[in-house]
C-alpha positions as CSV (number, residue, x, y, z in Angstrom):
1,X,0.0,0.0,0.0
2,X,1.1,3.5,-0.6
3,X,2.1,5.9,2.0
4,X,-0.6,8.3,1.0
5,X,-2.9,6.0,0.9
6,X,-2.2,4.4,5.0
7,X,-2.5,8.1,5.5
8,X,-5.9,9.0,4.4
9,X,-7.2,6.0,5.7
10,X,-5.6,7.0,9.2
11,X,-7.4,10.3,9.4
12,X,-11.0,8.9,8.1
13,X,-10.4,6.4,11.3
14,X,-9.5,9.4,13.7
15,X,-12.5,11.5,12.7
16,X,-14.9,8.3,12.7
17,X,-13.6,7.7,16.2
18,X,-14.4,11.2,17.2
19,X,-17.6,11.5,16.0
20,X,-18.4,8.2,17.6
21,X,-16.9,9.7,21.0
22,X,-19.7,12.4,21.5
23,X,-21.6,12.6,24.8
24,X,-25.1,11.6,24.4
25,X,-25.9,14.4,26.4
26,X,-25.3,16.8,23.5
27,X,-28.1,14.4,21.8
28,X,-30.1,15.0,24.7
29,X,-30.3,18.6,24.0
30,X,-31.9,18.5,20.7
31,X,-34.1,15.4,20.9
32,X,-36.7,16.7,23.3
33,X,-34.9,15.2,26.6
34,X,-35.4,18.5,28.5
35,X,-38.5,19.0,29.8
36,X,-40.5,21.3,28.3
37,X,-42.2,25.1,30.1
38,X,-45.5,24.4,30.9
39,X,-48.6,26.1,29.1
40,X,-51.1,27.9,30.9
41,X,-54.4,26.5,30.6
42,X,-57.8,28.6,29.8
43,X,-60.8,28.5,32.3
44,X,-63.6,26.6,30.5
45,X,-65.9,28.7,29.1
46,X,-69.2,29.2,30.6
47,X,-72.7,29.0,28.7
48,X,-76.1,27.7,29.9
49,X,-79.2,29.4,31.5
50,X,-79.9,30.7,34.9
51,X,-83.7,31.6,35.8
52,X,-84.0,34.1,38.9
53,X,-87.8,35.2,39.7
54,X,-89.1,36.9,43.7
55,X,-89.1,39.9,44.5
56,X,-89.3,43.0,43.1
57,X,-86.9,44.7,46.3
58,X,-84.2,42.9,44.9
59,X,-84.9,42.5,41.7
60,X,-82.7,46.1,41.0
61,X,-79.5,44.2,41.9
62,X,-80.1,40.9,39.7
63,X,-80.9,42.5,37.2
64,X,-78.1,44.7,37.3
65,X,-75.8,41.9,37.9
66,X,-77.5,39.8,35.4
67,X,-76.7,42.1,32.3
68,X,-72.6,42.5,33.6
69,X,-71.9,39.1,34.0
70,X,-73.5,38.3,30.8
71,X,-72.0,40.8,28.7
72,X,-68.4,39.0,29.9
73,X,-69.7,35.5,29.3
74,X,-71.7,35.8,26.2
75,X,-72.7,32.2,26.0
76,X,-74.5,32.0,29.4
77,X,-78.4,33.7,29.4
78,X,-79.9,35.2,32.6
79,X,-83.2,35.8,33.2
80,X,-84.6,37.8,36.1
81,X,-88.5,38.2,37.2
82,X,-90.3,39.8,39.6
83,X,-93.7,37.9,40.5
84,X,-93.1,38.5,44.3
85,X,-91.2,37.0,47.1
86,X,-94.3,34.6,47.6
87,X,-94.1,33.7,44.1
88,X,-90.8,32.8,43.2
89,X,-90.4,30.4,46.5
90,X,-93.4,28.6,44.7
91,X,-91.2,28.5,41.9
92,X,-88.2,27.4,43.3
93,X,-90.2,24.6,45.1
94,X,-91.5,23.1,41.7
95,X,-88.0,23.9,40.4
96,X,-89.1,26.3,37.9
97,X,-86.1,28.8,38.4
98,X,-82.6,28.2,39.8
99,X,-82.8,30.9,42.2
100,X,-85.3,32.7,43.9
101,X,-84.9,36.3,44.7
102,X,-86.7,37.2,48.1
103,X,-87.3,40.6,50.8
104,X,-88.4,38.1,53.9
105,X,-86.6,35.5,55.5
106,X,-87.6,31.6,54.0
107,X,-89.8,30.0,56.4
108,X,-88.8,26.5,57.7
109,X,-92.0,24.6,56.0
110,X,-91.3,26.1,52.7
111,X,-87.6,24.6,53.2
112,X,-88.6,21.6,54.3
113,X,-91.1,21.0,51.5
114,X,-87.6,21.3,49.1
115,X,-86.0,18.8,51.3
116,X,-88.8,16.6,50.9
117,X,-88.1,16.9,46.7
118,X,-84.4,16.0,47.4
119,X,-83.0,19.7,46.9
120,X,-82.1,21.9,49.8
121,X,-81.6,25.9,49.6
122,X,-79.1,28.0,50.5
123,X,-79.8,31.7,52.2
124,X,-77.6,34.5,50.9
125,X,-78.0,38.3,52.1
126,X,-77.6,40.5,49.0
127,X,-78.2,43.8,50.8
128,X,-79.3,46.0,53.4
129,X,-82.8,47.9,52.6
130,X,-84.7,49.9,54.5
131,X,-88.3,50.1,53.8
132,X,-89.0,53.7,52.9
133,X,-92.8,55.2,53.6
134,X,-93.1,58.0,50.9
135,X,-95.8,60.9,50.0
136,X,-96.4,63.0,47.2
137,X,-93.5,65.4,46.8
138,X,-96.6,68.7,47.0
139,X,-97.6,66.9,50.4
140,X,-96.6,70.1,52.9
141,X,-97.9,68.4,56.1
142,X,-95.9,65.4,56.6
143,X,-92.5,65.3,57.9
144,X,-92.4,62.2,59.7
145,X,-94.7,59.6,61.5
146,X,-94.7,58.0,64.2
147,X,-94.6,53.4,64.1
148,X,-98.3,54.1,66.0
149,X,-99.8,56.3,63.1
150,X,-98.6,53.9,60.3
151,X,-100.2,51.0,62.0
152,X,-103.5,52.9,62.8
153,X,-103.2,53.5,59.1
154,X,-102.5,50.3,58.0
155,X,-103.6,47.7,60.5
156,X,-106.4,45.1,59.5
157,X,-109.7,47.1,59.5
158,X,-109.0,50.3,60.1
159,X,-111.4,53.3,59.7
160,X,-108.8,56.1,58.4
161,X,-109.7,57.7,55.4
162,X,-108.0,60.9,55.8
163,X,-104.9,62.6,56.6
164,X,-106.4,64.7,59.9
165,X,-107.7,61.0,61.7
166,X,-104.2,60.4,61.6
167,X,-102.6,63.8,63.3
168,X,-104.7,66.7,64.6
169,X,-103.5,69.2,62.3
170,X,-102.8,67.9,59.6
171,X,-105.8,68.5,56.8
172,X,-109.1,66.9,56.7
173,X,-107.8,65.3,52.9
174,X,-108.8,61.7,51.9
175,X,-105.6,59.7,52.2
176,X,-105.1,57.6,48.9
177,X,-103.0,53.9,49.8
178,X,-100.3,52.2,47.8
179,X,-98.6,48.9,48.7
180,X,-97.1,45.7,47.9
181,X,-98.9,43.0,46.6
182,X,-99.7,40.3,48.8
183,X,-97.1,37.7,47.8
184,X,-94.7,40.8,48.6
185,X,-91.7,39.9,51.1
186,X,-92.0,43.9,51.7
187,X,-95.6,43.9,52.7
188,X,-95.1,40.7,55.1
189,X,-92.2,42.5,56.6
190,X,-93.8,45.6,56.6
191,X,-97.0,44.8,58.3
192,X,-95.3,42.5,61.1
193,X,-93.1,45.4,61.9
194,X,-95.7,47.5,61.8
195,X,-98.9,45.9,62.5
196,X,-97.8,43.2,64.7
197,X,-98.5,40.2,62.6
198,X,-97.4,39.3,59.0
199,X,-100.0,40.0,55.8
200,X,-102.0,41.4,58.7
201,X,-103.6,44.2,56.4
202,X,-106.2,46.7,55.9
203,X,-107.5,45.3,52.2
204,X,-108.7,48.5,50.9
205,X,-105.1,50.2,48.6
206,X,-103.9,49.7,45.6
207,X,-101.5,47.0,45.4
208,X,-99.0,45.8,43.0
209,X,-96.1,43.8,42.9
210,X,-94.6,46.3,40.1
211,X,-93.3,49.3,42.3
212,X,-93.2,51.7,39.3
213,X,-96.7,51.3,39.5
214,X,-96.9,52.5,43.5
215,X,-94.3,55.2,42.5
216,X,-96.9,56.4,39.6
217,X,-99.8,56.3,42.0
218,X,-98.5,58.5,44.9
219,X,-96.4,60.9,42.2
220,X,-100.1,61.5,40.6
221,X,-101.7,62.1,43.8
222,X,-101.1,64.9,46.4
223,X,-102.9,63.2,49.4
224,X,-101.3,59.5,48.7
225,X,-99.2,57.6,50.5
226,X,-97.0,54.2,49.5
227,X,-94.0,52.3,51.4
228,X,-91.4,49.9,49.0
229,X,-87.7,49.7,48.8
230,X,-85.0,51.9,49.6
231,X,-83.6,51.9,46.0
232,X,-87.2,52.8,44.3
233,X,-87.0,56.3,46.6
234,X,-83.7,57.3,45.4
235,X,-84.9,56.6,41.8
236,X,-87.3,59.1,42.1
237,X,-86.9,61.1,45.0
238,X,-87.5,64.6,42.9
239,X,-90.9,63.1,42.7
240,X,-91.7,61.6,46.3
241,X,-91.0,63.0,49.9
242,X,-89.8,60.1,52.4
243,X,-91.1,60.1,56.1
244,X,-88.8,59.7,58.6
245,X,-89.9,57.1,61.0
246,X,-90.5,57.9,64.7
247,X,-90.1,54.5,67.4
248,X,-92.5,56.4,69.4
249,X,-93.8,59.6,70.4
250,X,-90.8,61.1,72.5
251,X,-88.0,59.2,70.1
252,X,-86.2,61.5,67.5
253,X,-87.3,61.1,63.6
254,X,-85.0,59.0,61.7
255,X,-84.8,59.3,57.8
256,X,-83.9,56.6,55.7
257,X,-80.4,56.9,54.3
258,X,-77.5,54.4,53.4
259,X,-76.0,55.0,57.3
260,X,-79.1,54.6,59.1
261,X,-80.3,51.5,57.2
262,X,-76.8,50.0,57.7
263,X,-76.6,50.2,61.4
264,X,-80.2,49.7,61.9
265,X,-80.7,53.5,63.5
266,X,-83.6,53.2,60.9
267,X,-86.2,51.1,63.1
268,X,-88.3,49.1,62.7
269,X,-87.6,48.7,59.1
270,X,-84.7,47.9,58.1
271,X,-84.0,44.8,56.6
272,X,-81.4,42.8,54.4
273,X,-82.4,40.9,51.7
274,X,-82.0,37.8,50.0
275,X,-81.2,35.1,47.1
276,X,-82.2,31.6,47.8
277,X,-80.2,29.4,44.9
278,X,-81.0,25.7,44.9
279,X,-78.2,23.4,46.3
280,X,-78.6,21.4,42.9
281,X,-77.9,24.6,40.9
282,X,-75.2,25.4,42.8
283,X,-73.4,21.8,40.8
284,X,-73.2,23.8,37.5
285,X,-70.6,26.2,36.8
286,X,-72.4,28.7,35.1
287,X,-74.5,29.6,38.8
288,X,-71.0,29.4,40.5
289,X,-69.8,31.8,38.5
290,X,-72.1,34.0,38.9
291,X,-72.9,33.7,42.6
292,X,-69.1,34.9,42.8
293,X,-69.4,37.4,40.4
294,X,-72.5,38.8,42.3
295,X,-70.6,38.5,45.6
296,X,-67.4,40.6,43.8
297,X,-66.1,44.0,44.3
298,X,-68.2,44.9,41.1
299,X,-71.4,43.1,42.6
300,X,-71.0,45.3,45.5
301,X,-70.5,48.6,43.2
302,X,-73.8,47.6,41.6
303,X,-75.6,46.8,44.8
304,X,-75.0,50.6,45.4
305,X,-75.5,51.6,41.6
306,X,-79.3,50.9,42.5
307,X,-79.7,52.5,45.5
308,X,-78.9,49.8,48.1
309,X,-76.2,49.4,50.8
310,X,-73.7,46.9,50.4
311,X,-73.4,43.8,52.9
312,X,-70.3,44.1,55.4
313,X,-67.2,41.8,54.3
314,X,-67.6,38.8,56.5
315,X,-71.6,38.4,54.9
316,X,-70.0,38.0,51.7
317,X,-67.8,35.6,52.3
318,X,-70.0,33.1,54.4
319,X,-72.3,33.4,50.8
320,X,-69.2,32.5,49.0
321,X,-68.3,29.2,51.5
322,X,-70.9,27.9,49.2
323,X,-69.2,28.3,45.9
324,X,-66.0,27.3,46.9
């Protein structure tokens, strides 16, 4: 063999050699062996239907929360009634709605006849209201009223028909009577506060469980008089005087306001109020979500967008226990 020849062949050896020296850890960092970042992974997106019906006290806030959390989850509808506190229990019993919207506390057969369906409820304050007594914004008479007066007004077969039976002084006017419907959380809390006993009622007002409609009646008559949530005042308080609310004769008159309804200065009618979703419901994601969202910094700038006053911290987060 030739000497060029031995020494090519030498130096294909040495560089087959080398190449077949190479740490497999080089490999290792071109062949996937390292192990990969991790990818962050999207919250499923929410879609379905939640029906809300009750009352027309909190129907303000539902609603209100209703058309946020939709508009940032586009696939999930929400529909919000107000038949009456009465009303949307029944519902919620039959299993109509998903959550029923309510201004009086659930009473313990209406819960148990749930149980007895194999559901349960769950109670969650929304709010603190004040039930606000209102006149016609020309009535120059009335400044406040005493608990005493409103029942002798309102109690179950009373003989008032005008405004001097009620205080010497004020003018011998017929006196014109707006309330809640019957199925009305507000006028069961109203008249036990007032008249002693729950839907203990003089029968002879106007009722409705639309309070745009009370607001239209007293607004359209001098000598009327109405009582329904804080927030439907403050809509239209250029219209409608409130009455502050005297405990008794020699007790100082106490207008309804976010403070005084929060610390309950505002007696005897101030209230919070509730949502009453179904245990079942509370399984999907869709009511979850927007339980939480209801229960979030911008549920509570909406609770005060529509006139209410906003639940202290630790109330919201026993509601949200349940979500969690």
């Amino acid at each position: 063999m030739r000497k060029g020849t031995i020494m090519m062949s030498s130096a294909v050896l040495a560089l087959t050699l080398a190449a077949c020296g190479q740490k497999p850890a080089d490999d290792n960092k071109t062949s996937g062996g390292a192990t990969p970042a991790p990818t962050k992974t999207e919250a499923p997106k929410l879609s379905g239907e939640i029906k809300i019906d009750g009352s027309s006290t909190v129907y303000p806030i539902s609603q209100a929360v209703a058309e946020e959390f939709m508009k940032k989850n586009k696939d999930v509808k929400v529909t919000v009634g107000f038949a009456g506190s009465s009303a949307g229990i029944k519902k919620l019993l039959n299993k109509e709605i998903d959550i029923a919207d309510a201004s009086k506390l659930m009473k313990q057969e209406e819960i148990d006849a749930i149980k007895a369906k194999g559901d349960d409820v769950v109670k969650m304050p929304v709010a603190f209201d004040g039930i606000t007594v209102v006149v016609n914004s020309q009535n120059d008479w009335a400044k406040d009223i005493t608990v005493a007066e409103l029942k002798k007004i309102w109690e179950k077969d009373s003989k008032i028909t005008k405004w001097s039976e009620v205080r010497a002084g004020w003018p011998d006017q017929p006196i014109k009577l707006y309330g809640p419907g019957t199925a009305s959380g507000t006028f069961e809390y109203f008249t036990e506060a007032v008249n002693g006993k729950a839907k203990e009622s003089r029968s002879d007002f106007t009722p409705s469980e639309d309070d745009n409609v009370l607001v239209k009646g007293v607004t359209g008559d001098k000598n009327a008089m109405a009582y329904f949530g804080y927030a439907y005042y403050l809509e239209n308080k250029d219209k409608l005087k409130a009455l502050a609310i005297k405990v008794d004769d020699n007790a100082p008159a106490i207008a309804p306001t976010a403070k005084t309804i929060e610390d309950g200065t505002y007696k005897p009618l101030s209230r919070q109020i509730y949502m009453y979703p179904l245990k079942s419901a509370l399984d999907r994601p869709e009511v979850k979500e927007f339980i939480k969202y209801y229960m979030s910094e911008d549920g509570k700038k909406l609770v005060e967008s529509v006139g209410y006053v906003k639940l202290t911290q630790n109330l919201y987060d026993e509601n949200l226990k349940h979500v969690k």
